[in-house]
VEXDREN-2710 file (C-alpha; in Angstrom, 1 decimal):
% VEXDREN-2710
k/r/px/py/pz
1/UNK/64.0/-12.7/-81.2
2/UNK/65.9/-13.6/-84.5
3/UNK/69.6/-13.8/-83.9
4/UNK/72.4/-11.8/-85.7
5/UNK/72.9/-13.2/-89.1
6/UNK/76.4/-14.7/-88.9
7/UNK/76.5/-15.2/-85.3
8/UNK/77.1/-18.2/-83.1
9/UNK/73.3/-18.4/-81.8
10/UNK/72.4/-18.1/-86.0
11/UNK/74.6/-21.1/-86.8
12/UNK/72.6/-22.6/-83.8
13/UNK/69.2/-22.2/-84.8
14/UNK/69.9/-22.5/-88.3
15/UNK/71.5/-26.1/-87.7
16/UNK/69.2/-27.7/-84.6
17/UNK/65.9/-26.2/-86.7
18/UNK/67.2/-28.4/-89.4
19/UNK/67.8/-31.5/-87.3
20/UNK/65.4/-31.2/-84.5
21/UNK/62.3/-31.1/-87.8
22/UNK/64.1/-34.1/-89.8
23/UNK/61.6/-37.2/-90.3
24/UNK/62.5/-40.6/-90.3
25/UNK/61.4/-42.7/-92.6
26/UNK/62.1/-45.5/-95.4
27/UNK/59.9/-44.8/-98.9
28/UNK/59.4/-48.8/-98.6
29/UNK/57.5/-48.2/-95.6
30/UNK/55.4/-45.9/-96.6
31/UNK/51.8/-45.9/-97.1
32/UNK/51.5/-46.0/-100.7
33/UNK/48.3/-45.9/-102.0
34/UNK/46.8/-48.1/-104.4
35/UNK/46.1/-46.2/-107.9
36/UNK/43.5/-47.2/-110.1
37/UNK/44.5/-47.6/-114.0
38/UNK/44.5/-44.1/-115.4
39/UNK/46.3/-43.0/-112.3
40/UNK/48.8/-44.8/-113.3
41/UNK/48.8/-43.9/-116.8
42/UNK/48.5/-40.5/-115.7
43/UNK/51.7/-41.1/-113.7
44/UNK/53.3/-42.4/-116.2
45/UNK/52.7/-39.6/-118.6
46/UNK/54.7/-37.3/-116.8
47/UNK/57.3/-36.6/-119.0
48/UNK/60.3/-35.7/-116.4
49/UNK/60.3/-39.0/-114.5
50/UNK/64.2/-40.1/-115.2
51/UNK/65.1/-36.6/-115.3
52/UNK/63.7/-36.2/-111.5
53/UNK/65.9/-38.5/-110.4
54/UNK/68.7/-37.9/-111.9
55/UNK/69.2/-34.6/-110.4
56/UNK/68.3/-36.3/-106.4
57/UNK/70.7/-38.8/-107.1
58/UNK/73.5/-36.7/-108.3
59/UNK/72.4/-33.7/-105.4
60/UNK/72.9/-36.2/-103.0
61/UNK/76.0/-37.6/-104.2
62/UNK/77.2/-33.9/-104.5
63/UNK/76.3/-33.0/-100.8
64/UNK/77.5/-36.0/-99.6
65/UNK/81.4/-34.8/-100.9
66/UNK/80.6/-31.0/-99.9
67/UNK/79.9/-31.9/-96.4
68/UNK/83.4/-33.8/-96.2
69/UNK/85.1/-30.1/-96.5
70/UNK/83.4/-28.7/-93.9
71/UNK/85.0/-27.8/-90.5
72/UNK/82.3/-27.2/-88.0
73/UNK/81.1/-30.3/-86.5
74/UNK/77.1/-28.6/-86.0
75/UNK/77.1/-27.7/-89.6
76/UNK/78.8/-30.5/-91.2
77/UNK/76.1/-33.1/-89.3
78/UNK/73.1/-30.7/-91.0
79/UNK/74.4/-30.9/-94.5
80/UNK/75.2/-34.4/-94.2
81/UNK/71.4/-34.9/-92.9
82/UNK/70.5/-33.1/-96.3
83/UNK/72.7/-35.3/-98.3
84/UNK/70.8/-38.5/-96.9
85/UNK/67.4/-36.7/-97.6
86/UNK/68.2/-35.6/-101.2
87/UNK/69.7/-39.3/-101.0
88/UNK/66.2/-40.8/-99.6
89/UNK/64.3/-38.4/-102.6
90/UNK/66.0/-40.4/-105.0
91/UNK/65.2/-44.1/-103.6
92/UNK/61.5/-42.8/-102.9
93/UNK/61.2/-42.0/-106.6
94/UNK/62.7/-45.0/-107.7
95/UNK/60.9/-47.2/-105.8
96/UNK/57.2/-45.2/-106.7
97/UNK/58.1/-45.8/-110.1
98/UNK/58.9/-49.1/-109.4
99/UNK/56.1/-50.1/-107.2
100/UNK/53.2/-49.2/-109.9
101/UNK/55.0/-50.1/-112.8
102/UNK/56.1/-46.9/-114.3
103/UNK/59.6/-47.4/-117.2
104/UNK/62.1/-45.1/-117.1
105/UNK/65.8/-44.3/-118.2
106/UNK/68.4/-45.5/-115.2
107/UNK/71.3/-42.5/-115.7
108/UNK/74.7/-43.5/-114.1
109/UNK/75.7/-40.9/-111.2
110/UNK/78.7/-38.9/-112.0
111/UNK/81.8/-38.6/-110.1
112/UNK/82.7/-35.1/-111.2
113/UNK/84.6/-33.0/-108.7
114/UNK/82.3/-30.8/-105.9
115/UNK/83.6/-27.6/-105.4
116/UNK/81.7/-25.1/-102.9
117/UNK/79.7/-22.6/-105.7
118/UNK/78.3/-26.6/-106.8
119/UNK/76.7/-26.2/-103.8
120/UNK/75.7/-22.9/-103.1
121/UNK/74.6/-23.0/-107.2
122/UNK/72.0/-26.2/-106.2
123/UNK/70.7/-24.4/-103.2
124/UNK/69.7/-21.4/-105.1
125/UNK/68.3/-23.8/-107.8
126/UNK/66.0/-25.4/-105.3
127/UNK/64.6/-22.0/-104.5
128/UNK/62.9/-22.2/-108.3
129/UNK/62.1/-25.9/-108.0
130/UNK/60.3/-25.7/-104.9
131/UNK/58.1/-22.9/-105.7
132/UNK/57.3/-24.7/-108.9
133/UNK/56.8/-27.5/-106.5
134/UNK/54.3/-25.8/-104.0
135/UNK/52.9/-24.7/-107.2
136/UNK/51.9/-27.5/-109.1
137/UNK/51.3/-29.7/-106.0
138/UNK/48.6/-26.9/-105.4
139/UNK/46.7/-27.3/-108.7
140/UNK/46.8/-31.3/-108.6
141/UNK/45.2/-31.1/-104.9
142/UNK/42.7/-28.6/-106.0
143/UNK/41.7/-30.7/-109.1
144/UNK/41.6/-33.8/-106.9
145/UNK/43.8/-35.4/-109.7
146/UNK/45.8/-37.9/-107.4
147/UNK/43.9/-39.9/-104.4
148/UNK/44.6/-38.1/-101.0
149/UNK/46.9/-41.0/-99.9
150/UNK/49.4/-40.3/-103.0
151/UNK/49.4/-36.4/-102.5
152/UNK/50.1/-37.1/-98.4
153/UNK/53.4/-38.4/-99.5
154/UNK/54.6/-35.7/-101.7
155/UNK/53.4/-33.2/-99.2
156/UNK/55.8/-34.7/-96.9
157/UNK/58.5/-34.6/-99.3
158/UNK/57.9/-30.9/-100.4
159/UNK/58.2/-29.9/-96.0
160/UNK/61.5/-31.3/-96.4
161/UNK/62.4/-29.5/-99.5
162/UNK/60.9/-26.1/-97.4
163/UNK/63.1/-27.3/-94.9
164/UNK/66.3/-27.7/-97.4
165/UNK/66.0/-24.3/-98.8
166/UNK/65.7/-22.6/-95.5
167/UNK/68.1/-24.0/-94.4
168/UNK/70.0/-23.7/-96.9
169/UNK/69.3/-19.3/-97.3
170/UNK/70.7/-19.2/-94.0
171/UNK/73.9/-21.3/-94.1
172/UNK/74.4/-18.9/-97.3
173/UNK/73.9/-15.8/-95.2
174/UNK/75.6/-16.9/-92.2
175/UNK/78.9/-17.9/-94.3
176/UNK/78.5/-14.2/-96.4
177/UNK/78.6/-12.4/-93.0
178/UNK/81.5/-14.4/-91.6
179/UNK/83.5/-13.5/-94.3
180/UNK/82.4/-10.2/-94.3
181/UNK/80.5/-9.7/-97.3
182/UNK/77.8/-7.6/-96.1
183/UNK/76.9/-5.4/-98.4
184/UNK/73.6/-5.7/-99.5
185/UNK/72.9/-5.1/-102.9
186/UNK/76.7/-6.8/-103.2
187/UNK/75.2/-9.7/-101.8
188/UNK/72.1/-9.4/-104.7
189/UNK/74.1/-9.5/-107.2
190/UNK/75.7/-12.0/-106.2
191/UNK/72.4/-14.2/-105.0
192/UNK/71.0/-13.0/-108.9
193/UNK/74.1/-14.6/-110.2
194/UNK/74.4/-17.7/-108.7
195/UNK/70.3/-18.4/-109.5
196/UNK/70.9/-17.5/-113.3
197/UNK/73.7/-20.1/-113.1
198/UNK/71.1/-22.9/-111.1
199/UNK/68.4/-22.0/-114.1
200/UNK/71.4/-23.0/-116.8
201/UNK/72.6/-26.1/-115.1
202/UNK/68.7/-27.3/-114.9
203/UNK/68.1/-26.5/-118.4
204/UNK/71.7/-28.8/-119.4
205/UNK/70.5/-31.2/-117.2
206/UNK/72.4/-32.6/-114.1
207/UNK/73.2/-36.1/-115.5
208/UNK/74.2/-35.1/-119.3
209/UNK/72.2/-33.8/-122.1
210/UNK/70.4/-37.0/-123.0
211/UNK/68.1/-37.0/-120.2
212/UNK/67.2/-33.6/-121.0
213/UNK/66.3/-34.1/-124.5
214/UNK/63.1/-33.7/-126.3
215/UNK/61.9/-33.0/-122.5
216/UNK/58.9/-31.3/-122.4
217/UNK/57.5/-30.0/-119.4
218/UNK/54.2/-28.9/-120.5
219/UNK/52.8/-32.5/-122.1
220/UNK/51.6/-35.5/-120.3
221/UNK/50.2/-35.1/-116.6
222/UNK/52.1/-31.5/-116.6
223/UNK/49.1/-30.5/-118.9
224/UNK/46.2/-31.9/-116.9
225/UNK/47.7/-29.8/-114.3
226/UNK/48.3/-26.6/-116.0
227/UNK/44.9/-26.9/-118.5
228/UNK/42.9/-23.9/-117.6
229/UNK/45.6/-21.8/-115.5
230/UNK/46.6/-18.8/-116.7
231/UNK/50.0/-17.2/-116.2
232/UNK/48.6/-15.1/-112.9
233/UNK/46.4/-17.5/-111.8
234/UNK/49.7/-20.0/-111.1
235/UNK/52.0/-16.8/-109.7
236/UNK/49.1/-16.3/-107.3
237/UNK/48.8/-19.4/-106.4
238/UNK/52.8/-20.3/-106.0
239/UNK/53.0/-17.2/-103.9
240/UNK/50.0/-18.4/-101.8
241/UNK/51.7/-22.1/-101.4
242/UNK/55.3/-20.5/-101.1
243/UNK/54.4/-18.1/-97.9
244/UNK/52.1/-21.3/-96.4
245/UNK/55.1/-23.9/-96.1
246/UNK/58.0/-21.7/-95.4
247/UNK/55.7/-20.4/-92.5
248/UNK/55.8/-24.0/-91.1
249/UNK/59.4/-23.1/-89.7
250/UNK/61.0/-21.2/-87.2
251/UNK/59.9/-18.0/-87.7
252/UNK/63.4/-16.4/-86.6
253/UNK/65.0/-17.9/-89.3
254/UNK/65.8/-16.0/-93.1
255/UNK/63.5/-17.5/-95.9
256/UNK/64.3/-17.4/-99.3
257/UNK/63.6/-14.2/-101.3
258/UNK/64.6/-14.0/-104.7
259/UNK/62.0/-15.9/-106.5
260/UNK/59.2/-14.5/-104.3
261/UNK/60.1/-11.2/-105.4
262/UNK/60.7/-12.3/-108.9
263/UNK/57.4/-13.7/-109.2
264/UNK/55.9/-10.9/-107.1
265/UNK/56.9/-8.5/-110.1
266/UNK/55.8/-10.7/-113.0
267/UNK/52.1/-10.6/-111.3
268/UNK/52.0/-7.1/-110.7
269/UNK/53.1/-6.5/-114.7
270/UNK/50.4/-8.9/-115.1
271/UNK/47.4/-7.4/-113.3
272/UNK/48.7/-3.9/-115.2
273/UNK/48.0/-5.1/-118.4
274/UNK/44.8/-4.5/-119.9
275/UNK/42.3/-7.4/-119.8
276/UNK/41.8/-9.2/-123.4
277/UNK/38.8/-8.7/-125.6
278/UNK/36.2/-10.7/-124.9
279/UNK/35.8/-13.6/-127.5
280/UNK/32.8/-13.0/-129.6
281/UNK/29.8/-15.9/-129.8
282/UNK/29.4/-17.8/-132.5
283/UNK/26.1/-16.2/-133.3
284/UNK/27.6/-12.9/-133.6
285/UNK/30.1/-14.3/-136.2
286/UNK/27.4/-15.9/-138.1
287/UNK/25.3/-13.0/-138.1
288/UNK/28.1/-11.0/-140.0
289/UNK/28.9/-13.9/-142.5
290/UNK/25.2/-13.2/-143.4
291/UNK/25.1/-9.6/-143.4
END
């Protein structure tokens, strides 16, 4: 039975889900795999590497000050466990890239003020990112572009991002209904706002604007992974991937709407349009030019 959203036994679940699925690990450790040459090269042509890591340094630098303003003990331990994990992201990155050789730009961490919408702003952000995530995760297993061993680790790291954003929906709920904001299409506007505001801060890029420039997000490995998927043919499948890891947690806690139901509405649009006229053969065209 799901709990009352704002409730003692909510807080409860919400917290001990998060804590009772964390996994324990060091990226050292870990059983990396070893890539033959144009793995590497295909790793390496990713065009978001110092980017990446920018943003799970900074997040866990960020959650590490939120968590210091919190009261409850329960829900102070959680987000600190998420500030160690976004922490750990960071470190694993840096030591892939590391371990097979891959350049990047180091960006200094920032030691801007953390105020509480900083949070709730990178929560709703990580909504987008891990549906992109499950996403294009998907298409690289499916094309068997990356060796099994490689695409075990990043599984694991996308469960814990499914973790984080659970989590992370319901510590938002649960702290709307404490202070009474109930109202539900209120409470949209709100959620609508705060993602527009995650989307911004992405594009401006957490670390300053020179990481972010002349990024492009479609070149490099991005574009082995995308060649050859249409528009609805990657909604389908992020919608597919989304409802498969968020259904490896409790199923009494909230999960994350917004960008479901965003992307639920772009592929309906989709599917309404009509289909495209077929391409002609070359034959066809030749037989004209001759006519």
């Amino acid at each position: 039975m799901r709990p009352t959203v704002g409730s003692p036994e909510h807080r409860d679940l919400l917290c001990k889900t998060f804590l009772d699925t964390h996994m324990a690990f060091e990226p050292e450790s870990l059983p990396w795999p070893r890539l033959e040459p144009h793995h590497v090269e295909l790793l390496r042509s990713f065009p978001f590497w110092a980017f990446a890591l920018s943003l799970e340094q900074e997040a866990g630098r960020m959650i590490t000050v939120f968590a210091e303003t919190i009261d409850d003990p329960l829900v102070r331990k959680a987000i600190d466990l998420q500030a160690y994990e976004e922490t750990r992201h960071g470190r694993l990155l840096k030591f892939m890239l590391g371990h097979y050789g891959i350049e990047f730009d180091q960006v200094p961490i920032t030691a801007k003020p953390v105020e509480r919408d900083d949070f709730v702003t990178f929560g709703f952000g990580e909504c987008t990112d891990s549906f992109i995530g499950f996403t294009g995760f998907a298409l690289a297993r499916e094309k068997g572009i990356f060796p099994q061993g490689l695409l075990d680790i990043f599984e694991q790291i996308l469960y814990e991002e499914a973790r984080h954003i659970v989590f992370f929906i319901n510590w938002w709920r649960y702290e709307e209904a404490r202070a009474g904001r109930t109202n539900r299409f209120a409470r949209a506007i709100r959620g609508i706002r705060y993602q527009l505001s995650a989307i911004l801060h992405t594009s401006q890029g957490a670390a300053g604007s020179q990481t972010t420039a002349n990024l492009d997000l479609t070149g490099g490995g991005s574009a082995e992974i995308l060649a050859g998927v249409t528009p609805k043919t990657f909604l389908e499948i992020g919608l597919r991937e989304n409802r498969a890891m968020l259904a490896r947690l409790d199923r009494r806690l909230l999960r994350p709407r917004l960008i479901a139901r965003l992307a639920t509405a772009a592929l309906l649009a989709l599917r309404m349009l009509p289909p495209l006229p077929a391409k002609q053969t070359e034959p066809a065209r030749a037989e004209r030019l001759v006519a």
